[in-house]
BAFI-3210 file (N, C-alpha, C; in Angstrom, 3 decimals, decimal comma, padded with zeros to 6 digits):
// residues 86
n [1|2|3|4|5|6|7|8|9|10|11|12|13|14|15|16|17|18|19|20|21|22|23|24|25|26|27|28|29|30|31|32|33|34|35|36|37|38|39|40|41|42|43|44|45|46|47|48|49|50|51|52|53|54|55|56|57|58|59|60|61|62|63|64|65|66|67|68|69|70|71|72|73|74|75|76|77|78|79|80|81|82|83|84|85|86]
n.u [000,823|001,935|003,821|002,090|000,994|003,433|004,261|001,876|002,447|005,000|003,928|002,075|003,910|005,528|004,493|002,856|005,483|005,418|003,557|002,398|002,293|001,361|000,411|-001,787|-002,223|-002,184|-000,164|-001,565|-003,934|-001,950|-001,352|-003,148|-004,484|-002,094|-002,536|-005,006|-004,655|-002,480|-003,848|-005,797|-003,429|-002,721|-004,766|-005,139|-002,741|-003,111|-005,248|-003,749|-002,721|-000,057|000,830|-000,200|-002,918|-002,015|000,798|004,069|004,784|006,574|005,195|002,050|003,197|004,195|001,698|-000,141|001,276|000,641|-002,128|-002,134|-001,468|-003,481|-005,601|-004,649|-004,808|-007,965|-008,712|-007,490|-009,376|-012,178|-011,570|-010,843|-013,493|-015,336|-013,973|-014,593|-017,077|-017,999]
n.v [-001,193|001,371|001,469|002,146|004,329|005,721|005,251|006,570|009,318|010,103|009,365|011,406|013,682|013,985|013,676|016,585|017,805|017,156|018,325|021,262|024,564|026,438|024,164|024,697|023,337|021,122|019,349|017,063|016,759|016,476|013,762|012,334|012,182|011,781|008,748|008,087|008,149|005,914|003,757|003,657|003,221|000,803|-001,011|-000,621|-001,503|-004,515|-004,800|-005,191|-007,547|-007,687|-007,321|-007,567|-005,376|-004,253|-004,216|-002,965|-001,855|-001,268|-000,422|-000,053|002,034|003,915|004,802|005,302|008,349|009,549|008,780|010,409|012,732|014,170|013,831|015,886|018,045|018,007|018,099|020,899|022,461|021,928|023,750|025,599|026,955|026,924|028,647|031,041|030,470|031,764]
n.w [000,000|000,703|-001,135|-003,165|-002,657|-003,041|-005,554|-007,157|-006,021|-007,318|-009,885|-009,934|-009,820|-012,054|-014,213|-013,508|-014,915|-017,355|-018,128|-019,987|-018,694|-015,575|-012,972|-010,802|-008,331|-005,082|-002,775|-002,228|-004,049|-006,036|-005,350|-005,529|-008,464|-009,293|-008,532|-009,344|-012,083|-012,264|-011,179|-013,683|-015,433|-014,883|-015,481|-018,068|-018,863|-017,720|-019,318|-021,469|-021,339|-020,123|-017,923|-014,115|-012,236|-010,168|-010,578|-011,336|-013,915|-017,418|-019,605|-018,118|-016,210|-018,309|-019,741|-017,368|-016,695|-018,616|-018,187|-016,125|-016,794|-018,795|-016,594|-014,692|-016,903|-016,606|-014,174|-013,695|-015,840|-014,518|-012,194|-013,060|-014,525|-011,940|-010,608|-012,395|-012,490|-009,830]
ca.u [000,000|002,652|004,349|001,394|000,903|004,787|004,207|001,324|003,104|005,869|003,298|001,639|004,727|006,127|003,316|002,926|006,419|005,202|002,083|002,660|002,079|001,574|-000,537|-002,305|-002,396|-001,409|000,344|-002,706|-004,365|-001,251|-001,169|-004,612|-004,475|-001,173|-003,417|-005,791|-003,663|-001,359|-005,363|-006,079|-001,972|-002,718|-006,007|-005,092|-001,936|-003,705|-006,067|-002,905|-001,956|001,264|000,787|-001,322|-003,229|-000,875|001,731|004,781|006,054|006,894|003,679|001,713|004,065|003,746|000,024|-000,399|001,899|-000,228|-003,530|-001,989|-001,728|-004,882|-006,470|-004,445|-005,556|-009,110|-009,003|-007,824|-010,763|-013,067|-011,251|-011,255|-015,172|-015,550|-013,609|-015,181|-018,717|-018,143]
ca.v [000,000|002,209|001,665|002,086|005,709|006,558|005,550|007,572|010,358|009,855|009,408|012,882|014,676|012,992|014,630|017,850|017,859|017,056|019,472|022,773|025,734|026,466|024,473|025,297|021,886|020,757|018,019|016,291|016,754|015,574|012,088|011,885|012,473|010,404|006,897|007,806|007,809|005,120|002,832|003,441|002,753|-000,925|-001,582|-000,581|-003,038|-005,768|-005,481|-005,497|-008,513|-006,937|-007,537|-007,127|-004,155|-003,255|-004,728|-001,908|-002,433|000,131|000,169|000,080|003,641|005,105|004,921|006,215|009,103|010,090|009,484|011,699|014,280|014,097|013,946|017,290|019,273|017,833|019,337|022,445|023,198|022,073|024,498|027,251|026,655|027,238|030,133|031,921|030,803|031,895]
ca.w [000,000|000,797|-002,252|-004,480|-002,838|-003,518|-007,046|-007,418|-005,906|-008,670|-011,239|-010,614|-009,931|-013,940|-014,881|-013,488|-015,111|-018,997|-018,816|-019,973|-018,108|-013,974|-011,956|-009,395|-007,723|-004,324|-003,076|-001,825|-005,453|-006,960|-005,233|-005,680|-009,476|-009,758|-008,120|-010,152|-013,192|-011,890|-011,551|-014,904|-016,404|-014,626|-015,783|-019,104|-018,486|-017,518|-020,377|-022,769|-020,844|-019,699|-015,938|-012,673|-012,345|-009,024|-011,390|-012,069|-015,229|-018,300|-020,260|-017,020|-016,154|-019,328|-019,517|-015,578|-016,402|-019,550|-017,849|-014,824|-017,342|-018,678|-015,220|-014,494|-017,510|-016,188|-013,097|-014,064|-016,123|-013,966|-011,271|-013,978|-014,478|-010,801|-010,657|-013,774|-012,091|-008,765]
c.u [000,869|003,498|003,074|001,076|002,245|004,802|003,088|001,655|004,114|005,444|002,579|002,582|005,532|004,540|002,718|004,079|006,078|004,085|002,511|001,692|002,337|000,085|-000,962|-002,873|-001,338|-000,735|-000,648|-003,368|-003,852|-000,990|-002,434|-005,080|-003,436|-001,515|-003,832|-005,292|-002,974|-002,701|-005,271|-004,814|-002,596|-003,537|-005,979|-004,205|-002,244|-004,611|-005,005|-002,186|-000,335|001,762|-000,617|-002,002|-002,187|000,784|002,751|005,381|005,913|005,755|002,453|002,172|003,656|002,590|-000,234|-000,323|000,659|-001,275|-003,397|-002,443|-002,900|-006,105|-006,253|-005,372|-007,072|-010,175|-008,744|-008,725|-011,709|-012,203|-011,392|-012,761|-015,811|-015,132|-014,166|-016,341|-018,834|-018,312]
c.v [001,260|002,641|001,931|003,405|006,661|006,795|006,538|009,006|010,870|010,277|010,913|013,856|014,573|013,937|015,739|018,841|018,010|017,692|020,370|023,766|025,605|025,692|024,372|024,352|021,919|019,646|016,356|016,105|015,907|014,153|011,799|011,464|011,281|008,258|006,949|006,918|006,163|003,544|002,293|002,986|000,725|-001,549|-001,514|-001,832|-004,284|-006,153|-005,566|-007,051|-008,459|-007,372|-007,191|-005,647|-003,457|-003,872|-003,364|-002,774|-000,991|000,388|000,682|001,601|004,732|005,635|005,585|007,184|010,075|010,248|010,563|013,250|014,851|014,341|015,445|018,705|019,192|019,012|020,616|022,977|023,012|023,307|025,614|027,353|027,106|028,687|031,375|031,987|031,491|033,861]
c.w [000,000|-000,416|-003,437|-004,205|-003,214|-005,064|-007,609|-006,905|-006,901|-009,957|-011,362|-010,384|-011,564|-013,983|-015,041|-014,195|-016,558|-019,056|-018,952|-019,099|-016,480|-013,743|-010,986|-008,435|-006,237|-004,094|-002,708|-003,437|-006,585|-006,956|-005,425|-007,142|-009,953|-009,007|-008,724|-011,683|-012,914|-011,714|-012,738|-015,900|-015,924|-015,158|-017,329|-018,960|-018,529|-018,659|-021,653|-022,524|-020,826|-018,286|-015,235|-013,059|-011,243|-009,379|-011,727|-012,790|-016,130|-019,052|-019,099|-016,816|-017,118|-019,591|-018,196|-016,034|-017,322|-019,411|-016,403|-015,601|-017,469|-017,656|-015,089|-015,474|-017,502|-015,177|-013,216|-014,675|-015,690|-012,471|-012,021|-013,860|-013,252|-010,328|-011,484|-012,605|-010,996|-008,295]
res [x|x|x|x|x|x|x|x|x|x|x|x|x|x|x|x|x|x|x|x|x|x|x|x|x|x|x|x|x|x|x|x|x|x|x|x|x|x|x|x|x|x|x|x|x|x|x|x|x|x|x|x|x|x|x|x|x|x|x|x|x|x|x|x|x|x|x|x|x|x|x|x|x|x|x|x|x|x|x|x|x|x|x|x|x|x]
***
């Protein structure tokens, strides 16, 4: 367990890293974002028959990192959206 929140810590800091611009994320957000991500890299994984879903391996990784991103530029527009409406 401990290791599956380091890697998702990993996975959304790798990611906050390959998005462009600033954002406005904490570090609570970012491990939250990088499990998420780091879920969906395994589950993709597993359906490539690669490995486990709590399986680290390199496709598994690469996929996380990319749906971290994804997640990120998520939340930022739903945080923009909020901000505009508010």
């Amino acid at each position: 367990m401990i290791g599956f929140i380091v890697a998702g810590l990993v996975i959304g800091a790798l990611a906050r890293l390959f998005k462009p611009g600033k954002q406005n994320l904490g570090l609570v957000a970012t491990l939250l974002l990088g499990l998420a991500g780091s879920v969906i890299g395994g589950v993709i994984a597993n359906l490539l028959g690669t490995g486990d879903i709590f399986e680290l391996n390199v496709l598994g990784f690469i996929v996380a990192v990319i749906a971290a991103v994804l997640l990120i530029g998520v939340a930022e527009s739903l945080a923009g959206r909020r901000k505009g409406s508010a």
